[in-house]
N, C-alpha and C positions, 0 to 999 in steps of 0.2 A: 504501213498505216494501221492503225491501233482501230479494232473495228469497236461497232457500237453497239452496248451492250441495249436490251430492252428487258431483260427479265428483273424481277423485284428486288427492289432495294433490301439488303440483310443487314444487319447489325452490325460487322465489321464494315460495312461501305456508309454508314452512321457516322462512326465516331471517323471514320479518313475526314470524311466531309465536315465535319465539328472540330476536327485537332487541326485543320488547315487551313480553315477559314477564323477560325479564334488565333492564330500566329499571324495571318496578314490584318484582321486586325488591329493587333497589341504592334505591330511593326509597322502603322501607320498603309501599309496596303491597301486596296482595293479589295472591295469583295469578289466583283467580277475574275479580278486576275486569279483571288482563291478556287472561284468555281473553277476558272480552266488547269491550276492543276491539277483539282480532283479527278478533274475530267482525264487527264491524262493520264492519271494513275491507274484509276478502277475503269477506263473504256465506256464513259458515258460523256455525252455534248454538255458545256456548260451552261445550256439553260434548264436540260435536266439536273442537272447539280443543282443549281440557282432555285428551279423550282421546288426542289426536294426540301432545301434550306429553310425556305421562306415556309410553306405550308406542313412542314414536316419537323424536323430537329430543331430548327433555332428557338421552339418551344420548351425545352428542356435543357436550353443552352442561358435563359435569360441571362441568371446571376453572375453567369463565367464571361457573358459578352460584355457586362458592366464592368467586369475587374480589367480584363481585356482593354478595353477605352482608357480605364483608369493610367492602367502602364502606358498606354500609346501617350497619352497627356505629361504621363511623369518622363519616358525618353524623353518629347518632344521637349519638355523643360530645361533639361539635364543638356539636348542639346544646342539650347540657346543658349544656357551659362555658359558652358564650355567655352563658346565662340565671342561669347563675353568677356571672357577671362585673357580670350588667345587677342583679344582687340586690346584690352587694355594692360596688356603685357605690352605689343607693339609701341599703344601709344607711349608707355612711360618710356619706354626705351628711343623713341622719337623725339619724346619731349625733351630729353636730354642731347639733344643730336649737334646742337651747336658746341658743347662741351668737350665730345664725341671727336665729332670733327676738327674740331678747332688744334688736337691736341692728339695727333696720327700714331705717336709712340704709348699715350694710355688707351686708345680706341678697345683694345681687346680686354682691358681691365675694367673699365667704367662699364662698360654693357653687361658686366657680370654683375658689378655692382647694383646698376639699376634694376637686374632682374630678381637681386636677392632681394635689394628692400623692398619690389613689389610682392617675391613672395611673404617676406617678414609682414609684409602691413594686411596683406591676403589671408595669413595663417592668423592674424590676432582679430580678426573680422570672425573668420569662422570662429574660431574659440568663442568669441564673446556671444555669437549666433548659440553656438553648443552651450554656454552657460545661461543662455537665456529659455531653450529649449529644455534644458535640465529641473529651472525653476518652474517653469508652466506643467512638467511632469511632477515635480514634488506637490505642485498643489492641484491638480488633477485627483493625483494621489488622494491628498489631505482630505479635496472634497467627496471624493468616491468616499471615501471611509469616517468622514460627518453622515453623511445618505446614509450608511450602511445603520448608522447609531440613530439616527428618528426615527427608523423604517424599523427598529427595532423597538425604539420606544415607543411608536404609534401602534405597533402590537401589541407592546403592552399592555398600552391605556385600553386598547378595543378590548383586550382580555378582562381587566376590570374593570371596563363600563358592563360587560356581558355578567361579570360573575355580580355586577351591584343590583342591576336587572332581574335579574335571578333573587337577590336576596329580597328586592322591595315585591316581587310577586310572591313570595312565601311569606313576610311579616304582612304583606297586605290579605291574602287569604288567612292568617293567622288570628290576625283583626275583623275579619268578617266573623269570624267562627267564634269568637271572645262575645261580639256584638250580640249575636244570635244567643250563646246561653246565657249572658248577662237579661237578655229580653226576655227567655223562657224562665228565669230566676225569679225574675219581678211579675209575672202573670199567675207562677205557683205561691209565690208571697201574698200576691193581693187577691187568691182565694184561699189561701187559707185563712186570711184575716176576714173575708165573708162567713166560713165557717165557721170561724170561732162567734163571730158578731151571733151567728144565727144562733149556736148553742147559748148564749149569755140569755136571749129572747125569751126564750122555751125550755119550760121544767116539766119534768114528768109526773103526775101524781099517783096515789096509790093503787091507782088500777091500771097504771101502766099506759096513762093517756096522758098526751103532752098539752099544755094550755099556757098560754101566753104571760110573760111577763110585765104586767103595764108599772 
């Protein structure tokens, strides 16, 4: 009897419990039946497994339990075709059974037959599956690499809306500062045209005093 451990969970008794319970799983398993063979492995009950899993690892296990499901779903699929495939092999070869029968010295030739045109007519299904899965990757393709071309243009344009941006705040501060000594032009213009007004006024006379021009 495998006794039962109590001391602390370590790092290799992690991933036993993470690599065993992620294969039952993807194997369509129970979780339960994984805890018990942790538990058998490393000598701990499996509700301590159970509970290790649940408040402990399966935090760090998220994305691998998702891919895990994923596979469980894709066997589970794989083994429904299968059984799909093995039915309608049967049936074709059934369907032909009065032909079969009727006719005891070709019995073992016709049943080949029928199994070959089931697979001939099986193999050009798939193809045409494959060529259609082929197409949906060509333009997957196409459109990934249209994305790639706007995504590249829309940086671009951001680059030159950014570099136009840029040029209208330096021609517009270039315009404020034109604005300003054109205004300081015209205020030195119209005193000097006061001074001169006031020199035209006022003459000086011989004793160096100035008197009005009327």
């Amino acid at each position: 009897m495998t006794a039962i451990r109590q001391d602390a969970w370590s790092e290799e008794d992690d991933l036993i419990l993470a690599e065993v319970t992620l294969r039952h799983i993807r194997e369509g398993s129970t979780q339960l039946a994984a805890f018990e063979e942790v538990g058998e492995r490393i000598g701990r009950t499996s509700a301590a497994c159970g509970f290790r899993w649940n408040s402990s690892v399966r935090k760090s296990y998220e994305e691998a339990i998702s891919i895990a499901k994923s596979q469980r779903q894709k066997r589970s699929y794989l083994k429904k075709q299968t059984s799909s495939r093995g039915a309608q092999v049967a049936g074709f070869i059934i369907g032909d059974g009065e032909e079969i029968y009727g006719n005891e010295g070709a019995e073992n030739s016709l049943s080949i037959d029928a199994v070959i045109r089931f697979l001939r007519q099986w193999k050009g299904t798939h193809q045409e599956a494959g060529r259609q899965l082929k197409m949906l990757e060509r333009d997957l393709r196409d459109k990934e690499e249209e994305l790639s071309e706007l995504r590249a243009e829309n940086e671009r344009l951001s680059k030159e809306v950014n570099t136009a941006q840029s040029d209208y705040r330096v021609v517009n501060d270039d315009y404020k500062a034109l604005i300003q000594i054109m205004d300081r032009a015209r205020r030195l213009a119209f005193l000097s045209e006061e001074e001169e007004e006031i020199k035209n006024r006022f003459k000086m006379d011989a004793n160096g005093n100035l008197e009005r021009i009327e």
